[in-house]
C-alpha positions in Angstrom: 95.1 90.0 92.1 93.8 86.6 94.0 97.0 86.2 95.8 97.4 90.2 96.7 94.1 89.5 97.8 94.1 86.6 99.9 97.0 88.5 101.9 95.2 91.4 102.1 92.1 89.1 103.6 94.5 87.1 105.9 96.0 89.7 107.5 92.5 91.3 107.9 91.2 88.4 109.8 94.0 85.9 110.3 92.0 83.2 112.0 89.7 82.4 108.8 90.8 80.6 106.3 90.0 82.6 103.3 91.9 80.0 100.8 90.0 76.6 101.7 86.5 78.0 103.2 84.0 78.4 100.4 80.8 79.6 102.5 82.2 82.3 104.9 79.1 84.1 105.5 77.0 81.3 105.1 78.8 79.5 107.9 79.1 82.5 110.1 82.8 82.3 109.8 82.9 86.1 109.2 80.9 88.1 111.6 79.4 91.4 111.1 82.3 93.2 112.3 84.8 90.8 110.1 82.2 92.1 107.0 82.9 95.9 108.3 86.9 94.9 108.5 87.3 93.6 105.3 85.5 96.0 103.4 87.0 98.8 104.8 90.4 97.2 104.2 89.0 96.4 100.3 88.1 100.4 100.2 91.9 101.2 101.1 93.5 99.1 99.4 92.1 99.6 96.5 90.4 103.1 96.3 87.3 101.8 95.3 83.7 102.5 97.2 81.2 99.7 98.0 77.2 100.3 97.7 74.6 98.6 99.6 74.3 96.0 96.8 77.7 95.0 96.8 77.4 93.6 100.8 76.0 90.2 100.1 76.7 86.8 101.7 77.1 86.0 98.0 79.2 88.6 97.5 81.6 87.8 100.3 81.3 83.7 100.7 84.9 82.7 99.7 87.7 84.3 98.1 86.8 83.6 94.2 83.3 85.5 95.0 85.6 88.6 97.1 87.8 88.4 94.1 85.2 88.9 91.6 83.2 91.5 93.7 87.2 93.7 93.9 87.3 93.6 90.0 83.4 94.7 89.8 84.1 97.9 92.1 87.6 98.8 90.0 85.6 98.1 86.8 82.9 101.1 88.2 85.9 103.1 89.2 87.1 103.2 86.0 84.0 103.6 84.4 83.3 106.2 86.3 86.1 108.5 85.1 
């Protein structure tokens, strides 16, 4: 998933470097509207719905944290069925 991912992200925002950078938010590499792109991009991708919680500069910092945050929002999905 990390490499579907980080194309998914890239192509998103193609001038941040999602495989190196390790505090996106923190940094203020992603901007709010960056935030907005990439989860909506998440949300199609992968069918899956965010909640308040889920938008955190934690949440959203590098790609390992994105990656884990994509499996937590499939895991609910399923769950949810």
């Amino acid at each position: 998933m990390r490499e579907e991912l980080l194309k998914l992200l890239e192509g998103t925002c193609p001038k941040v470097d999602f495989a190196n950078e390790n505090a996106l938010v923190d940094d203020g590499l992603l901007d709010s509207y960056a935030v907005l792109s990439i989860i909506s991009a998440i949300s199609e991708e992968y069918d899956v719905e965010f909640e308040a919680d889920d938008i955190l500069p934690e949440t959203l910092n590098n790609l390992d944290s994105i990656c884990q945050l994509v499996q937590t929002l499939l895991d609910r999905k399923a769950n949810a069925k």
